[in-house]
KEMIZA-362905 format. One record per residue (C-alpha): residue number from 1; residue in one letter; z, y, x. Coordinates in steps of 0.02 Angstrom, whole numbers, plus 50000, padded with zeros to 5 digits. Layout:
<rs>
NUM	A	Z	Y	X
...
</rs>
This chain:
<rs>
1	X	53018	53902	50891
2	X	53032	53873	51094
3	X	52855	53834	51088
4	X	52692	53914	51030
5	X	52544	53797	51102
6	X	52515	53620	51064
7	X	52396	53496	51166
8	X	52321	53379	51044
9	X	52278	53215	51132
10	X	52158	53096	51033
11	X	52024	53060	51132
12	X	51922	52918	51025
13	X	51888	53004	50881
14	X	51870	52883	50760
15	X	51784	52899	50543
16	X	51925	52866	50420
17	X	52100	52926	50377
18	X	52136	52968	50543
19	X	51998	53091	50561
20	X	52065	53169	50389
21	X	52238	53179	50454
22	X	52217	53231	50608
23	X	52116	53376	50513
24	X	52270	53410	50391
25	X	52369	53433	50532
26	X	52289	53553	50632
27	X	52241	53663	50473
28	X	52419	53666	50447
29	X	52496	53714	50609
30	X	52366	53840	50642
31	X	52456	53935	50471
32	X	52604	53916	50575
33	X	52532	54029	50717
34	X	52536	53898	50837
35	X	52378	53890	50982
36	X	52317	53715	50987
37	X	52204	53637	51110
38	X	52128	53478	51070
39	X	52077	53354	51162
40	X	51958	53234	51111
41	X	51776	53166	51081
42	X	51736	53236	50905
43	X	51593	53365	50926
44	X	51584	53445	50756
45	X	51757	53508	50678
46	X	51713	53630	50590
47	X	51887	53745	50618
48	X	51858	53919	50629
49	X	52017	54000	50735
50	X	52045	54115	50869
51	X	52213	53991	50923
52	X	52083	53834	50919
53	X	52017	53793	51070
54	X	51928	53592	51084
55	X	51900	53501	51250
56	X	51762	53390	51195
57	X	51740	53227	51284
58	X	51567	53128	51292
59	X	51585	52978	51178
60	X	51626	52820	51277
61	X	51590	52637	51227
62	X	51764	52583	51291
63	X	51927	52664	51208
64	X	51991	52642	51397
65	X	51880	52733	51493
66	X	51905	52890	51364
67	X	52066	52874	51371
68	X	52065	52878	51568
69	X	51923	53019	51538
70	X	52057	53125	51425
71	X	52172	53096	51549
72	X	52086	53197	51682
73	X	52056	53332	51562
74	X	52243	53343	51513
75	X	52298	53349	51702
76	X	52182	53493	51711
77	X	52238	53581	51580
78	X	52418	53569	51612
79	X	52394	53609	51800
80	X	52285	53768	51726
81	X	52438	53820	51633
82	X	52574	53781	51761
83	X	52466	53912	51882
84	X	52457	54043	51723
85	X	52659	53999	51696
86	X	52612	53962	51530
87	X	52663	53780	51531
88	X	52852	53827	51468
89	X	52782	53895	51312
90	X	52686	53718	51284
91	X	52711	53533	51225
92	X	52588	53373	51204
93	X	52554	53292	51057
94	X	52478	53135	51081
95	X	52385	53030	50943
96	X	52315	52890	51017
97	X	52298	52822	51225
98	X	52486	52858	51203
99	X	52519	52807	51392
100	X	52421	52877	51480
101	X	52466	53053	51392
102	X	52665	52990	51446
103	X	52608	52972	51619
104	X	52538	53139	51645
105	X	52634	53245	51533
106	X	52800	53153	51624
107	X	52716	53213	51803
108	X	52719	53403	51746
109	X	52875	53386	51663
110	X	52812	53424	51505
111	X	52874	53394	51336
112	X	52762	53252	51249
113	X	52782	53193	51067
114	X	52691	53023	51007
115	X	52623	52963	50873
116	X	52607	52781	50852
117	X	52496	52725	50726
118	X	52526	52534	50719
119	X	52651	52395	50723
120	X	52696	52365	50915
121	X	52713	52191	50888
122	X	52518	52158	50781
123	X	52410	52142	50924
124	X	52551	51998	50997
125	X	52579	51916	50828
126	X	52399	51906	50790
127	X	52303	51749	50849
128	X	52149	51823	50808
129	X	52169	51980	50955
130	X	52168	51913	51133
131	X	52348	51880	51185
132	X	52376	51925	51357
133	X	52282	52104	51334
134	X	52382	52128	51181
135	X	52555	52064	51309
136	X	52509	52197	51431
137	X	52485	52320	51297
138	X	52658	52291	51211
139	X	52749	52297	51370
140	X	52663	52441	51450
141	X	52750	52551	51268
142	X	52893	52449	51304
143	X	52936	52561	51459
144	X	52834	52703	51459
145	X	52889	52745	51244
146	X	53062	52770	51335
147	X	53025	52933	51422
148	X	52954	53010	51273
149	X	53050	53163	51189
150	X	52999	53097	51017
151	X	52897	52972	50934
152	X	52838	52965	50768
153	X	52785	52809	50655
154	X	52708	52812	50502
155	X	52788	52662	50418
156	X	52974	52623	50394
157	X	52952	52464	50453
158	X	52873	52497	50612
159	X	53006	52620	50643
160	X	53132	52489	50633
161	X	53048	52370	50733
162	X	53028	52508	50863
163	X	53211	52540	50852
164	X	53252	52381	50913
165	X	53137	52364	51059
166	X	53179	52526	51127
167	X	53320	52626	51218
168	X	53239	52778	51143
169	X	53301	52811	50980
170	X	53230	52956	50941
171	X	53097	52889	50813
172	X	53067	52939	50659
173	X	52957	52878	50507
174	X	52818	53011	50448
175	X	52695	52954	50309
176	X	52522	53005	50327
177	X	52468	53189	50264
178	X	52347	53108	50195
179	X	52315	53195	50016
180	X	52265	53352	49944
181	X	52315	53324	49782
182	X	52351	53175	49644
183	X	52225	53124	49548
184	X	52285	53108	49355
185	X	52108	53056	49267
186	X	52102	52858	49234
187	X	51921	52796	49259
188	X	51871	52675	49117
189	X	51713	52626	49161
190	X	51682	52516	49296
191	X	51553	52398	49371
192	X	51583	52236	49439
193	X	51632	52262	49626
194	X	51764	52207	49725
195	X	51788	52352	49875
196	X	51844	52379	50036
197	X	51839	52499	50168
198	X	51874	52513	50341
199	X	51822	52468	50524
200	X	51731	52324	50536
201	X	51864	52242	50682
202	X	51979	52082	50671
203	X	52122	52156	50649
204	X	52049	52210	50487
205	X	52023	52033	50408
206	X	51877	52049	50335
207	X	51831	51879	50361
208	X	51963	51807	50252
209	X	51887	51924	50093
210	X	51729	51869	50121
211	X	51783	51683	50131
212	X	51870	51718	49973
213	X	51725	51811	49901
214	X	51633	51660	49944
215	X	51716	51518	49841
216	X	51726	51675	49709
217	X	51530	51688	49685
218	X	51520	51473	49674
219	X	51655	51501	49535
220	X	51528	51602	49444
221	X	51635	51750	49429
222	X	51485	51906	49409
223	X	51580	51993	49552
224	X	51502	52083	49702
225	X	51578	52148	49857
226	X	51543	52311	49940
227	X	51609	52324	50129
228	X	51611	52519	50184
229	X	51619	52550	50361
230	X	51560	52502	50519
231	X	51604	52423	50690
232	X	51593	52297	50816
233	X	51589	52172	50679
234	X	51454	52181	50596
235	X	51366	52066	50694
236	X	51482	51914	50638
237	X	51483	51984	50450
238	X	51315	51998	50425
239	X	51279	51827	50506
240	X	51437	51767	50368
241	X	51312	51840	50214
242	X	51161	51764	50294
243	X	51239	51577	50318
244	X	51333	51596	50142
245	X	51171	51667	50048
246	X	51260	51798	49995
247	X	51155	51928	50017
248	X	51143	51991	49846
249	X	51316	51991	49810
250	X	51372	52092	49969
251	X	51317	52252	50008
252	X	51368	52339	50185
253	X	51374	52530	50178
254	X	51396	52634	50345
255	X	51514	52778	50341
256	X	51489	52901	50203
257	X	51562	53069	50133
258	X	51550	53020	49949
259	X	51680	52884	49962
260	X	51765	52937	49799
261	X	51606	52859	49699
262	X	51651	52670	49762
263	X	51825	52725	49719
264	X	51789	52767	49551
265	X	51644	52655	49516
266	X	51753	52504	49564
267	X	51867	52375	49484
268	X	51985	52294	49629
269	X	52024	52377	49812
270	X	52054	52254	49954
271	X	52140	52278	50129
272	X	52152	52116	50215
273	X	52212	52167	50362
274	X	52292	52052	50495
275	X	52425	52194	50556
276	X	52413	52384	50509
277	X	52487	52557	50554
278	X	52502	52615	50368
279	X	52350	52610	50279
280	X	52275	52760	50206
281	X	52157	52671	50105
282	X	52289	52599	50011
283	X	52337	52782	49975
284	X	52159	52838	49916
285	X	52144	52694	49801
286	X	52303	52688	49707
287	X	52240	52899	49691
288	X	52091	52821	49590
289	X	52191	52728	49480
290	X	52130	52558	49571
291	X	52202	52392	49559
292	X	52247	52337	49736
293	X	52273	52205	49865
294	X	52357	52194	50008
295	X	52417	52079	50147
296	X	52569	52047	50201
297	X	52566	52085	50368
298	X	52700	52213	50437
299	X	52712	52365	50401
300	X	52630	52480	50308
301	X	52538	52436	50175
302	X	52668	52338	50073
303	X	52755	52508	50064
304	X	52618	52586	50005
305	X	52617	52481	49859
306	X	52799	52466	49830
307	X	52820	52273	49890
308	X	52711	52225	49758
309	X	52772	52347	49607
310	X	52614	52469	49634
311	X	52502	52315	49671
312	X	52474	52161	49719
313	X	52532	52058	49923
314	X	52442	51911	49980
315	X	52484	51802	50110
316	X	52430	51848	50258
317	X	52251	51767	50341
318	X	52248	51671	50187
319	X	52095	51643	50081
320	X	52151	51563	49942
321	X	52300	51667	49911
322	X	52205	51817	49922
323	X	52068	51716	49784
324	X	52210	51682	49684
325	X	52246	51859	49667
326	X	52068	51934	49634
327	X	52080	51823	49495
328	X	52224	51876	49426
329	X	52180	52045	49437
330	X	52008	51997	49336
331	X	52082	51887	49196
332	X	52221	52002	49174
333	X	52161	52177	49211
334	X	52279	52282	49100
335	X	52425	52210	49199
336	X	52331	52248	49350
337	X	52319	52444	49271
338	X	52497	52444	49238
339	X	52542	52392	49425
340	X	52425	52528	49452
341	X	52496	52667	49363
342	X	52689	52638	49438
343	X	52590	52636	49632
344	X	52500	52799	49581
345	X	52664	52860	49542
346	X	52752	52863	49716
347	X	52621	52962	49816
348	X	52692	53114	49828
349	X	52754	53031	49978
350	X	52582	53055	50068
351	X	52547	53244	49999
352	X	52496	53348	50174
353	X	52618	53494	50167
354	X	52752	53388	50124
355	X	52722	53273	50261
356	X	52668	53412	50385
357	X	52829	53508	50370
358	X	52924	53327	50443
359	X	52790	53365	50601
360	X	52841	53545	50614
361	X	53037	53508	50595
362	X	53013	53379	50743
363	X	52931	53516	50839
364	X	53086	53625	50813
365	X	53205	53503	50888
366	X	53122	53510	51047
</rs>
């Protein structure tokens, strides 16, 4: 391999799958022998290597100004190595603030991979994110996603739509290395609740689950809803529970490591989300054996759950179609199982070394 040291650029850390894959990642290029410097604002990776160096950034309120923040730290670290003549043996990997990364890596002619996480085109086709910031986002990746040496989605789809938009062509789908291993016990006892987990943000959708869950509670279905996460959000959900008097059927939990217990504890997984990058939710609860619903909204989840095969694709922003299928789920839950069972089947497609190894063969080309 040309190339023995990797930048890492991610400078928002964020909870969820992303923290677990970006985790996966490094764990497994470090077995590789490769140095890694990462860039970003997570203070407490617990990585143990002599080849691991971090660049921690003070947490920011505004994804923007750590991104700008990261920025300045990658133009130091690249002009560091340029002086040492060690910036031939070295490439950027950016995960997120993909721009600015472009701009900087492009100024000290340095190789820079991407990954981009979501559909290009979500922020623009939403009407619930604000359009011209989501206009001067899209076009911004319109030019600077040409001068990349490689970018990497993780859904199909948003590969293709990427494909079309761009003169770069060198873009190829990853999934996630997400899992560890495949769960193969089936969980028979369950309690009542209806889950979902995730950042609590618009593009999420939670508000169309809980106006779903809403009409579901004055049906008298002895369902309640547990909402994992946290964000900027809350606010507006909580004030939904308050209004709806809903407060004993919902139940917000923050962030936690023993996610597998709602997994396992619950009967239906929900992901409402108004556009999406792949999903990894999706992923852990098909692992569990749980029935699922999706949106349709491009790309990523849908594939997860094999256009409906492995579970079950509501319309998107829509309440009642997403009701409609809770219900089915609940008056016909060894269907729901059986959908299960042929989604749990196709994750091999999101096992880390498998995936990783796609990474490192990218790397290779360079």
């Amino acid at each position: 391999m040309k190339y023995n040291q990797i930048i890492l650029f991610y400078p928002s850390f964020e909870k969820g799958g992303v923290e677990k894959i970006l985790i996966n990642l490094v764990l497994f290029l470090l077995k590789k022998k490769l140095k890694i410097i990462l860039i970003s604002s997570k203070i407490n990776i617990d990585i143990k290597n002599k080849n691991f160096q971090q660049k921690i950034l003070k947490k920011q309120n505004s994804r923007l100004y750590s991104a700008i923040k990261a920025g300045f730290t990658l133009r130091k670290i690249l002009k560091s190595l340029k002086k040492n003549d060690e910036l031939k043996n070295t490439f950027v990997l950016s995960l997120q603030s993909n721009s600015i990364a472009i701009i900087i890596s492009k100024i000290f002619r340095t190789k820079i991979i991407i990954r981009n996480s979501e559909n290009i085109l979500g922020g623009i086709a939403s009407k619930d994110e604000n359009f011209i910031k989501s206009s001067m986002i899209f076009f911004q990746k319109l030019i600077l996603y040409n001068f990349c040496d490689y970018i990497i989605t993780n859904s199909i789809g948003s590969q293709e739509i990427m494909k079309k938009f761009l003169f770069n062509k060198k873009i190829k789908c990853i999934y996630n290395p997400y899992l560890k291993k495949i769960y193969n016990k089936k969980i028979s006892k369950k309690k009542n609740n209806i889950l979902f987990v995730g950042r609590f943000v618009k593009q999420k959708g939670i508000i169309y689950l809980l106006q779903a869950f809403n009409i579901l509670v004055k049906r008298n279905y002895n369902f309640n809803l547990l909402l994992i996460g946290d964000g900027p959000d809350k606010k507006k959900i909580l004030n939904f529970i308050r209004l709806n008097k809903l407060k004993k059927r919902v139940k917000i939990v923050g962030w936690t490591n023993k996610l597998s217990k709602y997994y396992l504890e619950s009967k239906i997984f929900v992901l409402p989300s108004v556009y999406e990058g792949l999903g990894n939710v999706v992923i852990e609860s098909l692992n569990y054996f749980l029935p699922t619903i999706v949106s349709n909204c491009k790309f990523g989840p849908s594939e997860i759950v094999l256009n409906g095969k492995g579970g079950y694709i509501f319309e998107n922003k829509n309440k009642d179609d997403l009701l409609n299928k809770i219900t089915e789920i609940i008056d016909n839950y060894n269907i729901a199982r059986k959908k299960t069972i042929i989604g749990h089947k196709s994750l091999k497609r999101f096992l880390i070394k498998q995936q990783c190894e796609k990474y490192f063969a990218i790397f290779n080309k360079l």
